[in-house]
C-alpha positions in Angstrom: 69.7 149.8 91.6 69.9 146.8 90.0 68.8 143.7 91.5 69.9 140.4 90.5 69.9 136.8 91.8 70.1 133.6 90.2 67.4 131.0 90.2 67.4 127.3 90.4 67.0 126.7 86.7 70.3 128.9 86.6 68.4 132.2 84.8 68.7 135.3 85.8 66.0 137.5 86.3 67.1 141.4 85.9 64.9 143.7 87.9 64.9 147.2 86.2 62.9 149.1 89.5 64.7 152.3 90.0 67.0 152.8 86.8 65.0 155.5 85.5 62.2 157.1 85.7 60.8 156.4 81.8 60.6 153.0 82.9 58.4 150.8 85.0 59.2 149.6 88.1 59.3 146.2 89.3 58.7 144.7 85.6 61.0 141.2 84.5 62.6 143.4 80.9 63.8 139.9 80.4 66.2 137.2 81.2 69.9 136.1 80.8 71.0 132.7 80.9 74.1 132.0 83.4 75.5 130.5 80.9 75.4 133.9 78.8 76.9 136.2 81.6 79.6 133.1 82.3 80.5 133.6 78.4 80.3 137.8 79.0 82.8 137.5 82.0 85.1 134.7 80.1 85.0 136.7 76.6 86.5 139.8 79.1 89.2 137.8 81.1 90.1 136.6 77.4 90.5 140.2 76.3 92.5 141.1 79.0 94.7 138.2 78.7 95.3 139.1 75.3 96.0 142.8 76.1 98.8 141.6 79.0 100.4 139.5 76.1 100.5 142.8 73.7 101.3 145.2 76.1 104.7 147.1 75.6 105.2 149.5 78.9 104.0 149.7 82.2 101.4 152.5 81.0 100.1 149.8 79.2 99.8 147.3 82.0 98.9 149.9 84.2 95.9 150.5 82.0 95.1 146.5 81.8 95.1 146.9 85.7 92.5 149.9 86.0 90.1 147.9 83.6 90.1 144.4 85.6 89.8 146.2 88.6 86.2 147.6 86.8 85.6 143.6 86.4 87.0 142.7 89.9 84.1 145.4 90.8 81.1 143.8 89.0 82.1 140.4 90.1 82.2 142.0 94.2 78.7 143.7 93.6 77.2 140.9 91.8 78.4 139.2 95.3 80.4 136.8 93.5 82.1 133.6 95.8 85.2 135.7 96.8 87.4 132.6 96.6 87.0 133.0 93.2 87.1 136.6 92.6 90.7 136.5 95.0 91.8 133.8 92.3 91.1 135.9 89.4 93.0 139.0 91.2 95.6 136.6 91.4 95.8 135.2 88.0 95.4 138.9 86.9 98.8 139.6 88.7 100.4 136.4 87.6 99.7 137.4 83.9 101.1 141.2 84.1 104.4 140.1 86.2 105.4 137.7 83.4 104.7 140.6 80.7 106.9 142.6 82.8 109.8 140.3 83.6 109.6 139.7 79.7 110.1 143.5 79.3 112.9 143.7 81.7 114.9 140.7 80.4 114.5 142.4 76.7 115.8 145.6 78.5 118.6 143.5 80.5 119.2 141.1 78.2 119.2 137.5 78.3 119.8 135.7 81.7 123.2 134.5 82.5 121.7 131.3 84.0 118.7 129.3 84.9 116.7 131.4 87.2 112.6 131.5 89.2 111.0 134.6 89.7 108.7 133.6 92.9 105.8 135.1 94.4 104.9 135.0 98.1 103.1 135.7 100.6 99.2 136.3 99.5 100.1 136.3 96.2 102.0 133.2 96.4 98.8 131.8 97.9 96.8 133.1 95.1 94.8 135.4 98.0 95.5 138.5 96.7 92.6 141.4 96.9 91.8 144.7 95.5 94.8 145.9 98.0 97.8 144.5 97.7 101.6 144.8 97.6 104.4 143.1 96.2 105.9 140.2 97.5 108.5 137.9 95.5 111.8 136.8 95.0 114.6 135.3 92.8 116.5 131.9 92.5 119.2 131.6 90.3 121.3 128.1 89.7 124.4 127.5 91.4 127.3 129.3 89.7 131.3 129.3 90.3 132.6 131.6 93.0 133.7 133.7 90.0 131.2 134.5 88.2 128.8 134.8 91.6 129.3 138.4 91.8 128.3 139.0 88.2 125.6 136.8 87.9 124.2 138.4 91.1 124.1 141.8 89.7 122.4 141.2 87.0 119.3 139.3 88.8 119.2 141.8 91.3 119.2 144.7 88.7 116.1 142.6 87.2 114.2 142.4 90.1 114.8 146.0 91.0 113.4 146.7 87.2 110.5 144.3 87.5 109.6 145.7 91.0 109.7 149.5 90.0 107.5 148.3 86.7 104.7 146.2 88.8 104.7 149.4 90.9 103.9 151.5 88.1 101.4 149.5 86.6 99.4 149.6 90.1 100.9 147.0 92.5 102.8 148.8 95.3 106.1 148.5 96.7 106.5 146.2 99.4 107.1 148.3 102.7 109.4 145.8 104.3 111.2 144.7 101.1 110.6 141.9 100.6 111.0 141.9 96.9 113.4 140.5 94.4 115.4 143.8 93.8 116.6 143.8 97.4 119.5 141.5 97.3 118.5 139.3 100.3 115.8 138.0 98.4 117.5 137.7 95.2 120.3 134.5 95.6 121.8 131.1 94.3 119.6 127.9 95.0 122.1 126.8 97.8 122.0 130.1 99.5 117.8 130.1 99.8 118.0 126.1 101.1 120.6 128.1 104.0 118.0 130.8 105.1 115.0 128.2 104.8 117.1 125.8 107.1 118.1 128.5 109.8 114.3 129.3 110.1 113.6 125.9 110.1 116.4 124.9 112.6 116.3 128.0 114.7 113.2 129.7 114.8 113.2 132.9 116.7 110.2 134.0 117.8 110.4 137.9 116.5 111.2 137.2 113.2 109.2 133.6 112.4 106.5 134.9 111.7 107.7 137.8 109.6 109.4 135.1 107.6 106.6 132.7 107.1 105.5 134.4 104.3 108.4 132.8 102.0 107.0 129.4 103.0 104.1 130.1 100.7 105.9 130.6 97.5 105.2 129.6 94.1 106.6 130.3 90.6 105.7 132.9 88.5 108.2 132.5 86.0 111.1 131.0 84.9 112.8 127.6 85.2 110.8 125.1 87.5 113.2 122.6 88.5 114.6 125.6 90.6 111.6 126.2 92.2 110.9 122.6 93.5 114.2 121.7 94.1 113.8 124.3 96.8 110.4 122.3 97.9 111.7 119.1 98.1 114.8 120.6 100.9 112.0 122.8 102.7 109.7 119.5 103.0 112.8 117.4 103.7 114.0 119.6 106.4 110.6 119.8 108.1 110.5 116.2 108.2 113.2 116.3 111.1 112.5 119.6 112.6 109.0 119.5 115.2 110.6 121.9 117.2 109.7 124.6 114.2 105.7 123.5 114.6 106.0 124.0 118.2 107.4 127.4 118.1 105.4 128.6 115.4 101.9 127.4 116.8 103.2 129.7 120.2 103.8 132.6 117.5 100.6 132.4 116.6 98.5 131.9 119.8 99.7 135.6 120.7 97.7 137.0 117.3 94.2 135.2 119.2 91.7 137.9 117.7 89.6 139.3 120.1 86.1 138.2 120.4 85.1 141.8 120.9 85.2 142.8 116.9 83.0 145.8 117.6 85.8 148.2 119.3 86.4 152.2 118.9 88.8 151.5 116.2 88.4 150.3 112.6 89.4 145.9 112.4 92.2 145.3 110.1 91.1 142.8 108.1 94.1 141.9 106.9 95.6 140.8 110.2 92.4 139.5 111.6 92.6 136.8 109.1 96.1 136.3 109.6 96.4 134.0 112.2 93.6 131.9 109.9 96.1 131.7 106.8 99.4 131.3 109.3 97.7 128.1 111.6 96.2 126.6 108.0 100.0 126.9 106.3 101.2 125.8 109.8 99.0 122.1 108.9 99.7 122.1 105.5 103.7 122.0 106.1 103.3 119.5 109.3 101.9 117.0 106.6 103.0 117.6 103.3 100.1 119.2 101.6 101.0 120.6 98.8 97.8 123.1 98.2 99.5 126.7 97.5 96.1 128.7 98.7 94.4 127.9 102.5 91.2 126.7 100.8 93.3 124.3 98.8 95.3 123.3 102.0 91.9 123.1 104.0 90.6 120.6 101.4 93.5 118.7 101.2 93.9 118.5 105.1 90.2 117.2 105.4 90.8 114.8 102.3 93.9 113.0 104.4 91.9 113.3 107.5 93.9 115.6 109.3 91.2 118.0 110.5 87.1 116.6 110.5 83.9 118.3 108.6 83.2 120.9 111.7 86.4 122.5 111.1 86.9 122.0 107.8 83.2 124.3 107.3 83.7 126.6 109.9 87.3 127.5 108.5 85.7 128.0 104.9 83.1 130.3 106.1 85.7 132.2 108.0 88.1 132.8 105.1 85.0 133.8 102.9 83.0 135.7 105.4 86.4 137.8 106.1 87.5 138.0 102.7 83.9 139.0 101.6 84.2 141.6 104.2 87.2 143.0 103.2 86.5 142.9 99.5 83.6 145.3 100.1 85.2 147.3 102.0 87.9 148.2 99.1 85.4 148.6 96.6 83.6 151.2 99.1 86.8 152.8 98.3 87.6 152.8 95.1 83.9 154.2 94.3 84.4 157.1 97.1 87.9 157.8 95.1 90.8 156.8 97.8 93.0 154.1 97.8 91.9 150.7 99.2 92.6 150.0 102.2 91.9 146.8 104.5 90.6 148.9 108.2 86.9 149.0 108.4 85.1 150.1 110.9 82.8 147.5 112.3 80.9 149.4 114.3 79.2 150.6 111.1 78.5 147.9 109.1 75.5 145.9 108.7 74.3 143.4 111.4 75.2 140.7 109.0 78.3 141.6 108.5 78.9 142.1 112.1 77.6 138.2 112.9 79.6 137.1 110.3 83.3 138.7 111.7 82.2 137.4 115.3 81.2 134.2 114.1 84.7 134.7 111.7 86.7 135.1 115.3 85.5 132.3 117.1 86.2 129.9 114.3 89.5 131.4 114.2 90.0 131.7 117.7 89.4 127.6 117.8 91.5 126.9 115.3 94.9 128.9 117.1 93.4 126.6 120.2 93.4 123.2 118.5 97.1 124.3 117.0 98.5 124.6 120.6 97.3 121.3 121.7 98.2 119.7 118.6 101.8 121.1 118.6 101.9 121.8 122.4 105.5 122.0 124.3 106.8 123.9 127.1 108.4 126.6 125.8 
């Protein structure tokens, strides 16, 4: 329908062939400046940032969420960098969990200490998409062995609030838990720097990788100091720990996509690009960077000269190209009325498509390669 691409002078020239029939085809109706649909897009965001910040309910933030998914939409057909459209998803998210911890601590009333409410996983990498679940936790401060039991009830209560709200205003309940209602993931500063030392210390193989996804957190709200005190012990404790590189470069070596992306069954997206954000956070950890999403990481690791140009392009194009990928794919479902998903079936998709995920795989498939020689032992 409508065909659109921008120009070197940065103009946009809007090709009305098709829309109807009163009209005639292949004829310039005129032109929009980038700078004009930049101020169209901003001027929504700012609504809806404005909205969040008024919104009373999770009817109300589930609303906000049905009409930035309409904008997440536009920006995916309008075939927008999907680095940034998986930023503004992510800012999106950021924005309606603080309305709703706001609501829940009104509900609870105030906090009996200092306390972070953390996201992780994608959305603590800022790579969330149009399908995604909740991932996120809860520090508190230190408190006396008295008032532990208390204090722990009450955060845990507030995550369980906060996690049923998110869920009704369109974020889904994480299938393993790993949320701050469940009281594993809801505990004293001190007790955290304990489970992040046991995986550091002793990393078994089954659940490593399952675990990973709390090395990529990042606050959401709350009390800061909290949230990098716990940094500073995680980088700290790495600093004496290679062991934990070595084991967790083997995890990943057995998720080596196969080069063979065409198969019977539909790709998982998701897990196809897996071992690409697992390797990159692998890096980033090893030296320090301090990026929260992989193309962050990926910069940063090329800027200390870590990893060289080659690899620092073909990772890039492999996040995009996937992510691009799976961004379609979800808005393919959201137009044919079902819930997004991240499975699509390769064998159906566009040769393009197709030479992107194979080219996707081998970049990948390199990068799992170079991690095992650079954090080889004999395991």
């Amino acid at each position: 329908p409508l065909a659109a691409n921008l120009d070197p002078e940065n103009t946009l020239h809007v090709d009305l062939a098709g829309l109807n029939g009163s009209m005639q085809y292949n004829k310039v109706a005129g032109f929009i400046s980038g700078n004009d649909l930049s101020d169209t897009l901003f001027n929504d965001h700012r609504q809806i940032a404005g909205d969040i910040e008024k919104a009373d309910s999770a009817a109300m933030l589930w609303n906000i969420f049905q009409a930035s998914r309409k904008l997440v939409i536009s920006m995916v057909l309008g075939q927008a960098d999907p680095y940034s459209v998986s930023l503004y998803i992510s800012s999106l998210a950021d924005a309606i969990c603080r309305r709703a911890i706001e609501l829940c601590i009104k509900d609870a009333g105030d906090p009996p200490c200092r306390f972070a409410f953390l996201q992780t996983g994608s959305a603590g990498r800022r790579e969330q998409t149009l399908c995604t679940d909740q991932d996120n936790a809860i520090i508190f401060e230190n408190v006396e062995p008295e008032k532990l039991e208390t204090v722990s009830k009450y955060f845990t209560g507030l995550g369980r609030r906060v996690n049923e709200m998110l869920s009704e205003s369109g974020y889904r309940l994480c299938k393993g838990e790993k949320m701050a209602g469940n009281p594993l993931w809801c505990q004293p500063l001190d007790k955290w720097k304990h489970y992040f030392s046991g995986w550091i210390k002793n990393p078994g193989p089954s659940e490593l990788l399952e675990m990973s996804i709390f090395f990529d957190f990042r606050i959401c709200y709350g009390d800061l100091d909290l949230a990098e005190s716990l940094r500073d012990f995680v980088r700290s404790d790495l600093k004496t720990n290679d062991i934990f590189f070595h084991h967790l470069a083997y995890a990943w070596k057995q998720y080596t996509p196969s080069i063979n992306v065409k198969s019977e069954k539909k790709t998982d997206i998701k897990r196809l690009i897996m071992p690409l954000t697992g390797v990159v956070r692998l890096y980033a950890l090893n030296y320090g960077i301090s990026g929260y999403s992989s193309i962050e990481r990926i910069f940063e690791l090329y800027s200390g000269n870590y990893i060289d140009y080659s690899l620092l392009r073909n990772i890039i194009r492999a996040w995009k190209d996937l992510t691009s990928i799976r961004l379609n794919h979800q808005v393919e479902c959201i137009s044919a009325g079902v819930e997004p998903d991240n499975h699509v079936d390769l064998r159906s998709v566009n040769n393009e498509y197709l030479c992107y995920a194979e080219q996707a795989v081998l970049s990948i498939n390199n990068l799992i390669l170079k991690a095992s020689n650079d954090f080889y032992v004999e395991l």
